[in-house]
N, C-alpha and C positions, 0 to 999 in steps of 0.2 A: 497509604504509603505507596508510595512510585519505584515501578518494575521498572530495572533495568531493560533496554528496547532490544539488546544483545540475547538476556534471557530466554525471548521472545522464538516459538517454530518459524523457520524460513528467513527470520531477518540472519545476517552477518554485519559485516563491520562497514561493508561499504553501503549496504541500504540504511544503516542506524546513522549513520554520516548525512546521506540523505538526508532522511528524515530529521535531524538535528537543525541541520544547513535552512530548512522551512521552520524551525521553531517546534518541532513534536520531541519533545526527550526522554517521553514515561510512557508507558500501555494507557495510562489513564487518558491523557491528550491524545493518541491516537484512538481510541474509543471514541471520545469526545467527538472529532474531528471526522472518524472513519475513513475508512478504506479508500476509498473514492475519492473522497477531498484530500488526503494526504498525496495518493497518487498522481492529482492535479499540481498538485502545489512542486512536487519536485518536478513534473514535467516542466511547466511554469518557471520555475529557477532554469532552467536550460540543460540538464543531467536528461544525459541520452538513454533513458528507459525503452524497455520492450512491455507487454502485456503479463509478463509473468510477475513482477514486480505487484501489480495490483492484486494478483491471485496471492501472491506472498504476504501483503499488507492483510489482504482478509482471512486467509488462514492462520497468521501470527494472531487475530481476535480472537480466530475459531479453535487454536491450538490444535491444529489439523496440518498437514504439509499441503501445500497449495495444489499439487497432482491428483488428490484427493479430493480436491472440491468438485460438486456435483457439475455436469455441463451447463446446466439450467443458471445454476449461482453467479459461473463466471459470464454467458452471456448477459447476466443484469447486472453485473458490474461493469461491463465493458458497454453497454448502451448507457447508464450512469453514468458513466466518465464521457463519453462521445454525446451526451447531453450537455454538460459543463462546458468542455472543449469539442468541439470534432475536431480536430487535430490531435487529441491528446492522448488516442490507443494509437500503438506502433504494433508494430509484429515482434 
């Protein structure tokens, strides 16, 4: 059954829009997809993200608040994402 992406710790209305706007509408497709490839796919659409947005993406998995993720966690999402794109972590 498909989680509302609102539901979800750290999304709001404007990252679920986002995430909509790339084709992710459930927790399930976001799993699927993860954190990293979602975060690319809106940078990608032209939506002016910062780096807290992909800590957001993987604590909405981790049902953790994104400030809470370990330093370690978010340095490997952010070299995962600057793998796919280097352009694609903003501050």
């Amino acid at each position: 059954m498909a989680t509302d992406l609102i539901e979800l710790k750290n999304l709001g209305k404007t990252s679920v829009q986002w995430l909509n706007a790339v084709g992710i509408r459930d927790r399930e497709t976001l799993e699927q997809i993860g954190a990293v490839e979602a975060y690319c796919k809106i940078k990608t659409r032209g939506f002016k993200v910062s780096k807290v947005l992909l800590y957001a993406l993987e604590g909405a998995l981790l049902n953790a608040h994104w400030n809470q993720l370990d330093p370690s966690l978010k340095e490997r999402l952010i070299r995962e994402a600057e793998a796919k794109e280097p352009s694609a972590v903003s501050q």
